[in-house]
Biopython code that builds the backbone (N, CA, C, O; Angstrom):
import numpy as np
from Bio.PDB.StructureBuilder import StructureBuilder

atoms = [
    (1, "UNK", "N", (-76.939, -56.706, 98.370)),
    (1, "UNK", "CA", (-76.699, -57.104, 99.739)),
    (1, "UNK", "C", (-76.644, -58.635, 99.782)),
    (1, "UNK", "O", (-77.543, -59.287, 99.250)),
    (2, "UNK", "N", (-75.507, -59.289, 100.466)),
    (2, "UNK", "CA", (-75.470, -60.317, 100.571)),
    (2, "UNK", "C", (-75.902, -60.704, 102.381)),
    (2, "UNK", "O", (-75.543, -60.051, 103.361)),
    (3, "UNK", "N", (-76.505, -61.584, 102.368)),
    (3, "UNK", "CA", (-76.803, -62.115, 104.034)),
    (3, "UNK", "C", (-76.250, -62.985, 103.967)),
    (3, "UNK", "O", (-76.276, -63.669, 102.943)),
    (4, "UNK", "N", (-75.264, -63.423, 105.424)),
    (4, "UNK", "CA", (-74.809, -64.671, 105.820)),
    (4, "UNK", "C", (-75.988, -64.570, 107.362)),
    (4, "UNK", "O", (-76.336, -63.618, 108.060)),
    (5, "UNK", "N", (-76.319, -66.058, 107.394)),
    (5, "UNK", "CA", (-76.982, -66.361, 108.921)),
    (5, "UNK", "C", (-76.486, -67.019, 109.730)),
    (5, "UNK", "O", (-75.891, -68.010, 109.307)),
    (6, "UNK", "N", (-76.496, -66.855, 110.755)),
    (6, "UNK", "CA", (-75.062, -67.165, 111.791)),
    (6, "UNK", "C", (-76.054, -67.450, 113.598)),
    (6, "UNK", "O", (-76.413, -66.574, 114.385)),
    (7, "UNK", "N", (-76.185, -68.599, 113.688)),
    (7, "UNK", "CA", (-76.729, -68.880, 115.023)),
    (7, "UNK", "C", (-75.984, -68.516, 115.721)),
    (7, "UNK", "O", (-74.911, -69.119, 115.703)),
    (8, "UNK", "N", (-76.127, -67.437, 116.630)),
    (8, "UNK", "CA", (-75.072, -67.404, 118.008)),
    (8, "UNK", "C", (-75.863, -66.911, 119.425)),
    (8, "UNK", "O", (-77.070, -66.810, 119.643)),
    (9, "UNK", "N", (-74.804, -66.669, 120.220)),
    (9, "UNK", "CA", (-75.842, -66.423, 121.524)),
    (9, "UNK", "C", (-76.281, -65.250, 121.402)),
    (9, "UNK", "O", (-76.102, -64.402, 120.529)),
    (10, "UNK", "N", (-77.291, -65.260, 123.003)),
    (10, "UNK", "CA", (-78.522, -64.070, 122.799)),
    (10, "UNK", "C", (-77.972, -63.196, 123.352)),
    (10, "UNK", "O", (-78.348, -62.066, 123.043)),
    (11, "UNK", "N", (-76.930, -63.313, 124.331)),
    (11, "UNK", "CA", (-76.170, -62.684, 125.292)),
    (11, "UNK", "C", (-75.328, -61.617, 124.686)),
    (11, "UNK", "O", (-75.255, -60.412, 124.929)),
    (12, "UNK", "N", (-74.593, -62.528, 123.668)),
    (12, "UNK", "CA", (-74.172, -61.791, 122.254)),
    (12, "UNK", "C", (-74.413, -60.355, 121.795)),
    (12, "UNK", "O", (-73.474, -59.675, 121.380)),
    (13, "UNK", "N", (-75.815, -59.831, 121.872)),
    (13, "UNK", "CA", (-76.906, -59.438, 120.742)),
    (13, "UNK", "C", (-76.329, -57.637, 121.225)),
    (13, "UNK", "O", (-76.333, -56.823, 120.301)),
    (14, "UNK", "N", (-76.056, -57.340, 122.074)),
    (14, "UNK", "CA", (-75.601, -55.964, 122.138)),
    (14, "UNK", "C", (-74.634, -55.249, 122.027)),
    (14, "UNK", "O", (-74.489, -54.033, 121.905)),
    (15, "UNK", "N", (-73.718, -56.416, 122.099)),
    (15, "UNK", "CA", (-72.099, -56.291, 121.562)),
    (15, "UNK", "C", (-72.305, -56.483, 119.723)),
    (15, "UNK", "O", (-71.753, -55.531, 119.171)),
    (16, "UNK", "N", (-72.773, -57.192, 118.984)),
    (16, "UNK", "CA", (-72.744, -57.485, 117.804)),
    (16, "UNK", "C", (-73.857, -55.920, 117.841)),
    (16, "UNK", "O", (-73.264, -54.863, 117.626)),
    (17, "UNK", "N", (-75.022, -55.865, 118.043)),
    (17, "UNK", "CA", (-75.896, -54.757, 116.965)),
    (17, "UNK", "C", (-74.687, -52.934, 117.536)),
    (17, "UNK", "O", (-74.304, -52.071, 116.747)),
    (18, "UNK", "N", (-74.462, -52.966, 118.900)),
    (18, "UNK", "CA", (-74.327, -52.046, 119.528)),
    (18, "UNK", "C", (-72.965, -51.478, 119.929)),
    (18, "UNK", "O", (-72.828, -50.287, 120.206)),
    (19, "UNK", "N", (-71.858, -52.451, 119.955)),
    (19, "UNK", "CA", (-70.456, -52.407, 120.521)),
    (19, "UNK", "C", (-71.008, -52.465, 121.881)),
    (19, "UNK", "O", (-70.435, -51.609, 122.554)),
    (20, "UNK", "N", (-71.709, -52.986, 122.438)),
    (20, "UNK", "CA", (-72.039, -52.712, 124.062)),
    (20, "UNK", "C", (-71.603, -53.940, 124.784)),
    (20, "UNK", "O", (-72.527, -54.743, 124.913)),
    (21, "UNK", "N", (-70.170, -54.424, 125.426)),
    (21, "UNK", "CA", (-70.324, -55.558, 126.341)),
    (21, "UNK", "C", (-70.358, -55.123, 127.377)),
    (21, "UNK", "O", (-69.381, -55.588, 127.964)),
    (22, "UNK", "N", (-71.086, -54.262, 128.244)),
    (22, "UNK", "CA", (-71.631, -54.212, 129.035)),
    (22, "UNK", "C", (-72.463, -55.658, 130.079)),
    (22, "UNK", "O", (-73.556, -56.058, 129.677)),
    (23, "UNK", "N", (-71.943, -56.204, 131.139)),
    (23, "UNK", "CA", (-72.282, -57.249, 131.565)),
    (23, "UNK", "C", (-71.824, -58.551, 130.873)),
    (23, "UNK", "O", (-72.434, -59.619, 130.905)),
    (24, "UNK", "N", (-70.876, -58.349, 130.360)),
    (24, "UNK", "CA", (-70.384, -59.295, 129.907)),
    (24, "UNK", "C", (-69.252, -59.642, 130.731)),
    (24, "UNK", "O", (-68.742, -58.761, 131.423)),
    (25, "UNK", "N", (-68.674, -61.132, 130.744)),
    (25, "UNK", "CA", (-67.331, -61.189, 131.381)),
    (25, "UNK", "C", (-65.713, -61.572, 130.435)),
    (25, "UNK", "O", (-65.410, -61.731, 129.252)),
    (26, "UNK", "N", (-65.030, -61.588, 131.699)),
    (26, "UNK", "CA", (-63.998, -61.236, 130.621)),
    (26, "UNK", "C", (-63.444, -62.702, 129.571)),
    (26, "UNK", "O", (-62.603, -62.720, 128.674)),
    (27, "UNK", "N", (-64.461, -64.035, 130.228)),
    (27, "UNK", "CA", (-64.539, -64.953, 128.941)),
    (27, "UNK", "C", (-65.132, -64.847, 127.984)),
    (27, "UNK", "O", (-64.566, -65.141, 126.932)),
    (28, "UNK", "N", (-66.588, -64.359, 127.964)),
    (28, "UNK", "CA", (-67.098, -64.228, 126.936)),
    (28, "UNK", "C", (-66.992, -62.997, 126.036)),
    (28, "UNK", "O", (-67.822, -62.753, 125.160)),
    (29, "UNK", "N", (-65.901, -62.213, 126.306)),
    (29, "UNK", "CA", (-65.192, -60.850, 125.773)),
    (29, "UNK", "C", (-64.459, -61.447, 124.317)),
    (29, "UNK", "O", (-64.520, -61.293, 123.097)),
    (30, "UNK", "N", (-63.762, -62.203, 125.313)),
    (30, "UNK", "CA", (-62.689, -63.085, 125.143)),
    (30, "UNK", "C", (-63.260, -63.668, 124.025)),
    (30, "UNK", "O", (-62.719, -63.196, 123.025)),
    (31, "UNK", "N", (-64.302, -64.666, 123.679)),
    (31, "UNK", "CA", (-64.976, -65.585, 122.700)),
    (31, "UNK", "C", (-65.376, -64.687, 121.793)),
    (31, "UNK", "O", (-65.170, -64.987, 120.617)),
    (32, "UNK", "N", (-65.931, -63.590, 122.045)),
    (32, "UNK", "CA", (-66.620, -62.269, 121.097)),
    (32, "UNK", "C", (-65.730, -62.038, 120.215)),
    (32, "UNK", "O", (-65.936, -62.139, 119.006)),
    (33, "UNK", "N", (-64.216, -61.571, 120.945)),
    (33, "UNK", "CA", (-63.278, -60.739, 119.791)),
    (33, "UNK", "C", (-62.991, -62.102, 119.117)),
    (33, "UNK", "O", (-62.959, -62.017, 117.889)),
    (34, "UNK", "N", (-62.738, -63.540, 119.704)),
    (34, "UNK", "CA", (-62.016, -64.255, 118.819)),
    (34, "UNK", "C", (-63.111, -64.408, 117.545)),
    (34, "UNK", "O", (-62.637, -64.132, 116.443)),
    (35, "UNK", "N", (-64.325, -64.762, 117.576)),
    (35, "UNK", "CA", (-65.265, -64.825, 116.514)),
    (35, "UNK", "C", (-65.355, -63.570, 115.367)),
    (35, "UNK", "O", (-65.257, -63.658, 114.143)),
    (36, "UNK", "N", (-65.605, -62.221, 116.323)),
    (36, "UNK", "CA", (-65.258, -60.966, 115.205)),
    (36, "UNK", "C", (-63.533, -61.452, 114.194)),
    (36, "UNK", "O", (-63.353, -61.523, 112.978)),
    (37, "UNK", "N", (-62.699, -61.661, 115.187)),
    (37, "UNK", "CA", (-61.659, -61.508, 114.280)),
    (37, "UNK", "C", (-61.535, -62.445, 113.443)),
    (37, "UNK", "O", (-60.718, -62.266, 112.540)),
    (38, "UNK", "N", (-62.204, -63.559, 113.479)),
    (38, "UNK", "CA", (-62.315, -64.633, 112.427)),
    (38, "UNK", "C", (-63.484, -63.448, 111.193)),
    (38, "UNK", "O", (-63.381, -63.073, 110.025)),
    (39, "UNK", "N", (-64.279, -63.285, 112.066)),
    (39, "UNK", "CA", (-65.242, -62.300, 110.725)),
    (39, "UNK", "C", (-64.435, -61.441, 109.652)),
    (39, "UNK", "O", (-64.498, -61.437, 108.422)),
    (40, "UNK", "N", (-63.685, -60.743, 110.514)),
    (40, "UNK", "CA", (-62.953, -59.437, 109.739)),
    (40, "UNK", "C", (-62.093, -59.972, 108.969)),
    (40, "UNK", "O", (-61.599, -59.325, 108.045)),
    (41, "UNK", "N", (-61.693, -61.525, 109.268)),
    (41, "UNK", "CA", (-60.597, -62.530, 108.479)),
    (41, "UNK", "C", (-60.839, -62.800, 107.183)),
    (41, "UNK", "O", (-60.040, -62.719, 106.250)),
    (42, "UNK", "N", (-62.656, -63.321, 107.143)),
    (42, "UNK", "CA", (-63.147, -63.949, 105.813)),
    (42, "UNK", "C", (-64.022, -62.862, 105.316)),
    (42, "UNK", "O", (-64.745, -63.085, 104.345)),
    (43, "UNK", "N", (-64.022, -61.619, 105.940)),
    (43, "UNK", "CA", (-64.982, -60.838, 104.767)),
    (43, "UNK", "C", (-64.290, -59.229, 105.366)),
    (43, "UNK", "O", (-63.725, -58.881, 106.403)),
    (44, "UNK", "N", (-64.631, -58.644, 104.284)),
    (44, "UNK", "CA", (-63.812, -57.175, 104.185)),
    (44, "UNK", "C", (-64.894, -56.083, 104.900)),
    (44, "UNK", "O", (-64.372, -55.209, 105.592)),
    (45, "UNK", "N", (-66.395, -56.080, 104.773)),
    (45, "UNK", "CA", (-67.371, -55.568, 105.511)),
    (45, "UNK", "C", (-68.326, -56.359, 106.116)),
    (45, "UNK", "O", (-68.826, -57.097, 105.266)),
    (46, "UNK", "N", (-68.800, -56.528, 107.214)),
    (46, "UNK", "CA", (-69.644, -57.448, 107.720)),
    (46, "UNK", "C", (-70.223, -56.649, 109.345)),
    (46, "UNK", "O", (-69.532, -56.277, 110.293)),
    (47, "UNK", "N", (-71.827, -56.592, 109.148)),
    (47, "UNK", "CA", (-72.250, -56.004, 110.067)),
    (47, "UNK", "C", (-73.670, -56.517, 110.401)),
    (47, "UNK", "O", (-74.370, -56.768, 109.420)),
    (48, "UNK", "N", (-74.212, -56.715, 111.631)),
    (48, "UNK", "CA", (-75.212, -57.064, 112.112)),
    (48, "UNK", "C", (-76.412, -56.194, 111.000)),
    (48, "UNK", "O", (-76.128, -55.070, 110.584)),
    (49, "UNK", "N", (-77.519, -56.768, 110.676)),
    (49, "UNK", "CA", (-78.464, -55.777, 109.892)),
    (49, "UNK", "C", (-79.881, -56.665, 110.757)),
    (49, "UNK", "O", (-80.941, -56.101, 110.483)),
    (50, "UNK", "N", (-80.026, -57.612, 111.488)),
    (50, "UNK", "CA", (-81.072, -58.295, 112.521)),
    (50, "UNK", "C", (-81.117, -59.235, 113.158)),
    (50, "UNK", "O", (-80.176, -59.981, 112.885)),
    (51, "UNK", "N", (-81.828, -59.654, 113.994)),
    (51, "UNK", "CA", (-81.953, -60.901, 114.323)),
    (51, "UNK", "C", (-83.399, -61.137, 115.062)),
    (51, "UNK", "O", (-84.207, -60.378, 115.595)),
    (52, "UNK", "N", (-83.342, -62.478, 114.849)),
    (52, "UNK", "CA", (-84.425, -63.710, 115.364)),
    (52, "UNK", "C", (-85.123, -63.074, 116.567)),
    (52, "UNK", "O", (-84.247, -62.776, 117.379)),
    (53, "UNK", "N", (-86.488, -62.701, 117.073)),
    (53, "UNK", "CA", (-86.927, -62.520, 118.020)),
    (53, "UNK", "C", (-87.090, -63.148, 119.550)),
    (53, "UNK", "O", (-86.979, -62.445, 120.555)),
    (54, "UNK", "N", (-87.353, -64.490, 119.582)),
    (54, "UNK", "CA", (-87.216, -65.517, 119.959)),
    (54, "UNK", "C", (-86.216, -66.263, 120.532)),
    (54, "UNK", "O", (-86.069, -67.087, 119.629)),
    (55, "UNK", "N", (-85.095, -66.702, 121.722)),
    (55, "UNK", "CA", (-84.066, -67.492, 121.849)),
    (55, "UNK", "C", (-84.347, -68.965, 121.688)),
    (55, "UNK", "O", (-85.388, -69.377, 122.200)),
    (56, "UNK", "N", (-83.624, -69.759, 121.095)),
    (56, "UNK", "CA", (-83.918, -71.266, 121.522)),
    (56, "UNK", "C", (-82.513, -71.813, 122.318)),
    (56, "UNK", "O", (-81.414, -71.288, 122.136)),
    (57, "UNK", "N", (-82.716, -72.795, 123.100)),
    (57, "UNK", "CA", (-81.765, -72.978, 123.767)),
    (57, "UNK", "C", (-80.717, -74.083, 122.854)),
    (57, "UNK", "O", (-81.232, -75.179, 122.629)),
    (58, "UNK", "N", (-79.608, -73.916, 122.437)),
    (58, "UNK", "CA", (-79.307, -75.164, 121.650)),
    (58, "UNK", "C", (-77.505, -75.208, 122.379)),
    (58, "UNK", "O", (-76.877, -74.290, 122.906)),
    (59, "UNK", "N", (-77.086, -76.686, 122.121)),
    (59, "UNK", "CA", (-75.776, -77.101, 122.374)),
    (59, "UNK", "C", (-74.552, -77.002, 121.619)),
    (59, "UNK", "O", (-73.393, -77.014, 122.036)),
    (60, "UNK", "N", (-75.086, -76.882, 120.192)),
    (60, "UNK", "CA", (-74.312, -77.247, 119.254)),
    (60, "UNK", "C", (-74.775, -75.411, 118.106)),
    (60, "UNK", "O", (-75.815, -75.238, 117.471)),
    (61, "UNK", "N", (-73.918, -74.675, 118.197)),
    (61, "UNK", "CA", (-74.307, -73.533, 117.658)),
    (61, "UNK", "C", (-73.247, -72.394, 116.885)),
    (61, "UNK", "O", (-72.267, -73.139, 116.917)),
    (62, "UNK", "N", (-72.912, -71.601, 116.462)),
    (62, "UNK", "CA", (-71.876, -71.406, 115.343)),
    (62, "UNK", "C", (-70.754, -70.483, 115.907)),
    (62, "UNK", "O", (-69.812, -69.945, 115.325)),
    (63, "UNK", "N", (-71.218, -70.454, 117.498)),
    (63, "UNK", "CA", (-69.850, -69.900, 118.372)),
    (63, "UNK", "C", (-69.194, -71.107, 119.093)),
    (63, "UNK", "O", (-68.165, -70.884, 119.730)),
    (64, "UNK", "N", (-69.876, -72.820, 119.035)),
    (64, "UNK", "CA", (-69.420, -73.416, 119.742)),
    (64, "UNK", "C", (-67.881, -73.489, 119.622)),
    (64, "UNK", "O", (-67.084, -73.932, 120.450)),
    (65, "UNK", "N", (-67.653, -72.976, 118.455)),
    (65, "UNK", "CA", (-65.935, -73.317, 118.500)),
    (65, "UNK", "C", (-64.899, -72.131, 118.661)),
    (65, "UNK", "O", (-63.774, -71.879, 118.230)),
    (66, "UNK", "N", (-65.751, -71.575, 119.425)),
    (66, "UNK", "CA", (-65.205, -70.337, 120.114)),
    (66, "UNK", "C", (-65.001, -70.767, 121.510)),
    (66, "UNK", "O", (-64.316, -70.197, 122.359)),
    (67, "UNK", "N", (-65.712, -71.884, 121.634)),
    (67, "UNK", "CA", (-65.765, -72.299, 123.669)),
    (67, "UNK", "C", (-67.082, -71.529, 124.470)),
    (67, "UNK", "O", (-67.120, -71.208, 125.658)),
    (68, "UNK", "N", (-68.116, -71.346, 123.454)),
    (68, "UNK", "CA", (-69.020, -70.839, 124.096)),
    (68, "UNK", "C", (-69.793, -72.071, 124.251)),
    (68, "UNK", "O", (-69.755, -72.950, 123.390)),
    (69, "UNK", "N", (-70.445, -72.162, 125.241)),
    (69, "UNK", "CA", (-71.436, -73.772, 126.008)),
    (69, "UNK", "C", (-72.570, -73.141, 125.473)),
    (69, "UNK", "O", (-72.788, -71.995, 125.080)),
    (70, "UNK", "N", (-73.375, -74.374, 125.569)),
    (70, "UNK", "CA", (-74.807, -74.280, 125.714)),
    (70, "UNK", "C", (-75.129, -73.205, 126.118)),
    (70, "UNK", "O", (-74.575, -72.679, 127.083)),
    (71, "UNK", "N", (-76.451, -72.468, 125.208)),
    (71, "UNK", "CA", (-77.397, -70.919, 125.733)),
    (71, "UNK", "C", (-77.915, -71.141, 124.924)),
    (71, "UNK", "O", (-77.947, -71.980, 124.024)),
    (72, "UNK", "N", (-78.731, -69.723, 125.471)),
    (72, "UNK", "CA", (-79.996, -69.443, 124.543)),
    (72, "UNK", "C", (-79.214, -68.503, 123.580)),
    (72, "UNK", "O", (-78.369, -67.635, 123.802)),
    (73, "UNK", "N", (-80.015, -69.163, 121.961)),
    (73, "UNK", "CA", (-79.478, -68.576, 121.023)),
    (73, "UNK", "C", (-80.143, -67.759, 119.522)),
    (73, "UNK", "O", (-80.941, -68.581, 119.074)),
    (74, "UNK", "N", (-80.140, -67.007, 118.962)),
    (74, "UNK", "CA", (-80.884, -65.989, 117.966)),
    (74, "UNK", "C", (-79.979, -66.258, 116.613)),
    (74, "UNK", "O", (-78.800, -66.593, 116.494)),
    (75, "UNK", "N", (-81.023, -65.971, 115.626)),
    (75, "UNK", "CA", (-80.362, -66.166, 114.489)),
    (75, "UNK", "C", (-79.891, -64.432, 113.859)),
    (75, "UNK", "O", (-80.439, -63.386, 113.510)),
    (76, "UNK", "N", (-78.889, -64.866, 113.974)),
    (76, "UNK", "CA", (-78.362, -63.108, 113.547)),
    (76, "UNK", "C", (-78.193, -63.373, 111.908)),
    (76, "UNK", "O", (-77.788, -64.383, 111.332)),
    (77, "UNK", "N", (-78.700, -61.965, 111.307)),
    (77, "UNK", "CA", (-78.110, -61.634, 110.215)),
    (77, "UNK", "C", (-77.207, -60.827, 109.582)),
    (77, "UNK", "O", (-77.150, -59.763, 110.199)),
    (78, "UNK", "N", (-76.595, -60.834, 108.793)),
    (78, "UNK", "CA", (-75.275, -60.242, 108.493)),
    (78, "UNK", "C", (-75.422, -60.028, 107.242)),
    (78, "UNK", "O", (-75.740, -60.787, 106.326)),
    (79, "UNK", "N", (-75.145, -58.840, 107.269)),
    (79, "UNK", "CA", (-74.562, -57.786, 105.674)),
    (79, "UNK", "C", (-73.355, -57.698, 105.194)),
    (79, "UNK", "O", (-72.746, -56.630, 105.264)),
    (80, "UNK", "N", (-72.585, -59.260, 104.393)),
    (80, "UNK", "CA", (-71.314, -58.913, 104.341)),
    (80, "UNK", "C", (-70.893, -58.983, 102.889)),
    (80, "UNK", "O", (-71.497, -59.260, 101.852)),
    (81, "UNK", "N", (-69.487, -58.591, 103.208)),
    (81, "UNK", "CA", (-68.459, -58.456, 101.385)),
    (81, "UNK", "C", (-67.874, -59.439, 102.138)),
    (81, "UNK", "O", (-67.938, -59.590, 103.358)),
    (82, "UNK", "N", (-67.052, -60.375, 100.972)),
    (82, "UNK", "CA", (-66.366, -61.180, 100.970)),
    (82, "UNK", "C", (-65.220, -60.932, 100.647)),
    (82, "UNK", "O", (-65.095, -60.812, 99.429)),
    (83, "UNK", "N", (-64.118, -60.773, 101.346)),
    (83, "UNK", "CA", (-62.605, -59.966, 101.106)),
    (83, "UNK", "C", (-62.221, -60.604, 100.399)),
    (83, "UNK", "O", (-62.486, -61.801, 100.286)),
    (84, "UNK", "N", (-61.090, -59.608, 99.372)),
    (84, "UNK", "CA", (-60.881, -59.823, 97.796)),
    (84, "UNK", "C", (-59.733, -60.577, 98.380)),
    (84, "UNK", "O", (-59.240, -60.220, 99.450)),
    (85, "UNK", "N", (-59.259, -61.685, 97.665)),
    (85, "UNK", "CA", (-58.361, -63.135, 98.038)),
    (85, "UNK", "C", (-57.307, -62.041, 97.199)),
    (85, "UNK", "O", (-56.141, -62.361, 96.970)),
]
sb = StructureBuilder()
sb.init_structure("model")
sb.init_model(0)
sb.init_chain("A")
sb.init_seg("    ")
for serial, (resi, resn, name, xyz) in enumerate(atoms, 1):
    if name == "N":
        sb.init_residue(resn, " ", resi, " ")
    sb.init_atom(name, np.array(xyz, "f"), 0.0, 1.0, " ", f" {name:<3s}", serial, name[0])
structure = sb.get_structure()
């Protein structure tokens, strides 16, 4: 098993463990799929396996370049393969 750790939001956390965006809107839908589809881009299996108990609030975090702002954020972990080049 390989882990990648990936700060992202907390808001996040039920769509990544669950498929659930439930209460979500249709920007941050929007930011979700673009980040998954970057995932599914650089690795061939990749799936939530935990995360951080705790949120911290930070500015600068590994969806910011998705256009997600400032939140509270969890350190997720990930179970991934690295797709064969």
């Amino acid at each position: 098993m390989t882990l990648l750790k990936l700060t992202l939001p907390q808001h996040w956390a039920c769509a990544l463990m669950y498929g659930d965006v439930t209460g979500m809107d249709e920007r941050e839908v929007s930011e979700l799929d673009a980040f998954t589809a970057d995932m599914d881009l650089y690795y061939r299996e990749c799936w939530v396996v935990g995360c951080s108990d705790e949120p911290t609030f930070m500015k600068y975090h590994d969806a910011h370049r998705y256009g997600v702002l400032a939140c509270d954020c969890l350190e997720y972990a990930f179970d991934m393969r690295p797709a064969e080049l």
